[in-house]
C-alpha positions in Angstrom: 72.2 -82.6 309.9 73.4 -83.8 306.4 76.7 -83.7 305.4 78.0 -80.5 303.2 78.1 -81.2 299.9 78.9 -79.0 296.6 80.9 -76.5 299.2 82.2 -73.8 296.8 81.7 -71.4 294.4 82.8 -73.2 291.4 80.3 -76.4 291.9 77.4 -74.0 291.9 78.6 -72.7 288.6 79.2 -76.2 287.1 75.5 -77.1 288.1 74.0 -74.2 286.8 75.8 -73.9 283.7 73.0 -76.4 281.9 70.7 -74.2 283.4 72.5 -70.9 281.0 72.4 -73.2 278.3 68.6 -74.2 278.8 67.7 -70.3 279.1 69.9 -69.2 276.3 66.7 -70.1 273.5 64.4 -68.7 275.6 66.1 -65.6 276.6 67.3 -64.6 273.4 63.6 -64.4 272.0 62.6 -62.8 274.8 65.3 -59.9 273.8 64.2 -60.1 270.0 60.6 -59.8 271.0 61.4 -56.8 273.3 62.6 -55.3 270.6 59.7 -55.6 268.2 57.1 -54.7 270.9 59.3 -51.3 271.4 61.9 -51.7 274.4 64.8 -50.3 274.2 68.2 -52.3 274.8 68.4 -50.6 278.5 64.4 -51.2 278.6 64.5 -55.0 277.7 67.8 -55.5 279.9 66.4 -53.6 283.1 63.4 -56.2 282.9 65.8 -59.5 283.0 67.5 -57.3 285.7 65.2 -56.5 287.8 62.4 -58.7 287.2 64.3 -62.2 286.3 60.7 -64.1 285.5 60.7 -65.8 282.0 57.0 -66.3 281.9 56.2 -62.9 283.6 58.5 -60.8 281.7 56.5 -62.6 278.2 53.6 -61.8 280.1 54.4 -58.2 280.9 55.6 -57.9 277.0 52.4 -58.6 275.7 50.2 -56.1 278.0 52.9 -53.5 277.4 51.9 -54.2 273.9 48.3 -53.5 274.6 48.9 -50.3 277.0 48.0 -52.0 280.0 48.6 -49.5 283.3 51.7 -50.1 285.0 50.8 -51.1 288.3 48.4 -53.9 287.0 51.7 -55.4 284.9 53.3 -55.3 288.0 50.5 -56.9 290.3 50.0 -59.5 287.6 53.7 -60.0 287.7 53.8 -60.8 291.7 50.4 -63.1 291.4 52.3 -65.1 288.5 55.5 -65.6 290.3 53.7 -66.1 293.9 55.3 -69.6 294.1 58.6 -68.4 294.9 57.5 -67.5 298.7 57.0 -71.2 298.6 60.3 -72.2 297.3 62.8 -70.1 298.7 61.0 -70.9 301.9 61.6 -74.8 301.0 65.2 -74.0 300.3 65.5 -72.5 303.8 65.8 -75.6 305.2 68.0 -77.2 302.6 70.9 -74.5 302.9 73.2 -74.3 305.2 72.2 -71.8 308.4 73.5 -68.3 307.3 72.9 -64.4 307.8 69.8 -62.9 306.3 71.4 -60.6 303.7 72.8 -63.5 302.1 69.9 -65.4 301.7 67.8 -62.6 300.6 70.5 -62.0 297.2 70.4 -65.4 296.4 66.4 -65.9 296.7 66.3 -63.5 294.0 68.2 -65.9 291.6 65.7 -68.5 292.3 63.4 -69.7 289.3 62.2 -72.9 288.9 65.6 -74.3 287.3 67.6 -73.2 290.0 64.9 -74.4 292.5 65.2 -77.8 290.9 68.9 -77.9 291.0 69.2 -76.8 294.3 66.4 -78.7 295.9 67.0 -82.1 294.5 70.2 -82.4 296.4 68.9 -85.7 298.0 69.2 -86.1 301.8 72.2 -83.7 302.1 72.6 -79.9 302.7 73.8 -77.2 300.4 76.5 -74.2 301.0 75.7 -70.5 300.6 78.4 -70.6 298.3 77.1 -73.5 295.6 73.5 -71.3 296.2 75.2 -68.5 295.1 77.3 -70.0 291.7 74.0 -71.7 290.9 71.9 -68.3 290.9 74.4 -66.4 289.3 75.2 -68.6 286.3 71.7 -69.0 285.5 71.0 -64.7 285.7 74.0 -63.9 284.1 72.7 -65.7 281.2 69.2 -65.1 281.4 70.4 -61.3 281.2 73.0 -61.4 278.7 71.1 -63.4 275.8 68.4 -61.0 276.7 70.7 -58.2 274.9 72.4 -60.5 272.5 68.5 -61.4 271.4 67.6 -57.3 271.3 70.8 -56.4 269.1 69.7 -59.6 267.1 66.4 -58.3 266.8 67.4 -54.5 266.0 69.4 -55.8 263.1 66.6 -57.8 261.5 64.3 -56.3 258.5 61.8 -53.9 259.7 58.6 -56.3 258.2 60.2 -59.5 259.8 60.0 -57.4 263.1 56.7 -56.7 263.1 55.5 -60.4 261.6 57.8 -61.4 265.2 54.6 -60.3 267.2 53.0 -63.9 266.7 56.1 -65.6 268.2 55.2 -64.3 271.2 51.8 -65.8 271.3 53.2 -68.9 270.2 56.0 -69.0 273.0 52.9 -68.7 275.6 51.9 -71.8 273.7 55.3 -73.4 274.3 55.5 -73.1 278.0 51.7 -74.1 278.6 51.2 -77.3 276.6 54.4 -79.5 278.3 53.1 -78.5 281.8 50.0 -80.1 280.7 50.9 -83.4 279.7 49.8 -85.8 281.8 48.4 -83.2 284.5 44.5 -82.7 284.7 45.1 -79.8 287.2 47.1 -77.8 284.8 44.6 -78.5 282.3 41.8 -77.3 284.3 43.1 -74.2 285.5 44.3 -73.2 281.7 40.8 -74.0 279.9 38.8 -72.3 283.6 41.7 -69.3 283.1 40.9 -68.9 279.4 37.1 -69.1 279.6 37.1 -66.6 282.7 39.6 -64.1 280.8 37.6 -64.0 277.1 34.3 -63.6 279.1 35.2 -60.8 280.7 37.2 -59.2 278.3 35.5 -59.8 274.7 31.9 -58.6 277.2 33.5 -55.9 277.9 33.5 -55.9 281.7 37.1 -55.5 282.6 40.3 -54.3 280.4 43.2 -57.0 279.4 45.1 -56.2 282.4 42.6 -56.6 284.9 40.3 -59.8 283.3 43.3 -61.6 283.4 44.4 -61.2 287.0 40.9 -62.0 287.9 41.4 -64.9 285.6 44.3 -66.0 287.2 43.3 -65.9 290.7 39.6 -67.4 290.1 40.6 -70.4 288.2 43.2 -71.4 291.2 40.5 -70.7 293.5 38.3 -73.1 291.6 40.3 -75.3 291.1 41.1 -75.9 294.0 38.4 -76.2 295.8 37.1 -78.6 293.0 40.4 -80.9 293.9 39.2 -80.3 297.6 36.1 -81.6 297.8 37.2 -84.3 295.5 39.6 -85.4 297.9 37.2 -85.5 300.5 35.0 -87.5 298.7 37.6 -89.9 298.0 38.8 -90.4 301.9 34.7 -90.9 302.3 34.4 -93.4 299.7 37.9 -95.1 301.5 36.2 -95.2 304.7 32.9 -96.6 303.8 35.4 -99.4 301.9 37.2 -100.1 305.0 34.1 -99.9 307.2 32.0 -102.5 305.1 
């Protein structure tokens, strides 16, 4: 077993505390843009709350903003963050052995950023406690810039409000295009996503909500089974190499 490291409460805190300062940019417009799709300050704040997904919660803004049926934000919501099954169960091994209650509070802090923080603790094991400080650090913030960026918002003119709609769209934008530097998957699965969404929706076939959860889930199937079989062909080509 590796050695303890980061023991306490206060560590956590330190190394999440770029994590607050990351999200403070991001959080902030999420507030503002709450607040010109029609949240309320208790509305918007309940989201970070309870929901704690950057790219979801943009997500879930812009089908409110559409009138999208409940249920289908929220099953769009759980299909978008699916990946945290994967990494909370990957932090399982990396923190320290404790009681289930405990590890199901601080899963819900865990995002990508605290993932990171947390994971790339190199050969050594984490406490309960430094889980803890890391998660909380990063929600507290996430959660109060979401109501400093809604007061913010509230206070702006009414027409600067409404032109505020597009800076949602162009957020999207933000959090797509460094993913896809460099990474041919992540390319693929946008332009697949895109071309499956605007077929179905602009032909009519399915509503916003529901083209793009079939979106979402058909391009990842696609893709990969595309990357599949192209692995496979790979290992054959490697073999016939090797044999010859």
């Amino acid at each position: 077993m590796g050695c303890l490291v980061n023991t306490t409460f206060s560590h956590g805190l330190k190394a999440g505390s770029s994590i607050a300062i990351g999200y403070f940019p991001v959080a902030l417009t999420f507030g503002l843009l709450a607040k010109t799709t029609g949240l309320s300050i208790i509305e918007a704040t309940a989201m970070s709350l309870f929901v704690y997904a950057g790219a979801a919660q943009y997500m879930a803004l812009s089908l409110l903003a559409t009138g999208v049926a409940p249920w289908l934000i929220v099953t769009n919501t759980f299909i978008v963050n699916i990946r945290h099954f994967l990494m909370t169960a990957a932090l399982s091994e990396k923190v320290e052995a404790a009681p289930k209650w405990k590890k199901a509070v601080y899963a819900f802090g865990i995002t990508d950023e605290t993932f990171s923080v947390l994971a790339t603790q190199k050969n050594r094991q984490v406490t309960t406690a430094f889980a803890f400080g890391v998660a909380l650090i990063a929600y507290s913030s996430w959660v109060i810039f979401t109501a400093v960026g809604h007061v913010i918002g509230a206070n702006l003119p009414q027409f600067l409000q409404k032109a505020m709609s597009v800076a949602l769209y162009a957020m999207f934008i933000g959090l797509l295009v460094p993913s896809m530097k460099g990474n041919r998957k992540v390319v693929l699965l946008a332009v697949i996503a895109a071309a499956i969404h605007c077929t179905l929706y602009y032909t009519h076939l399915l509503s916003t909500g529901w083209s793009i959860l079939v979106a979402t889930l058909a391009s990842a199937i696609v893709v990969e089974i595309l990357y599949v079989k192209s692995n496979k062909n790979v290992d054959r080509f490697t073999e016939q190499k090797e044999v010859n």
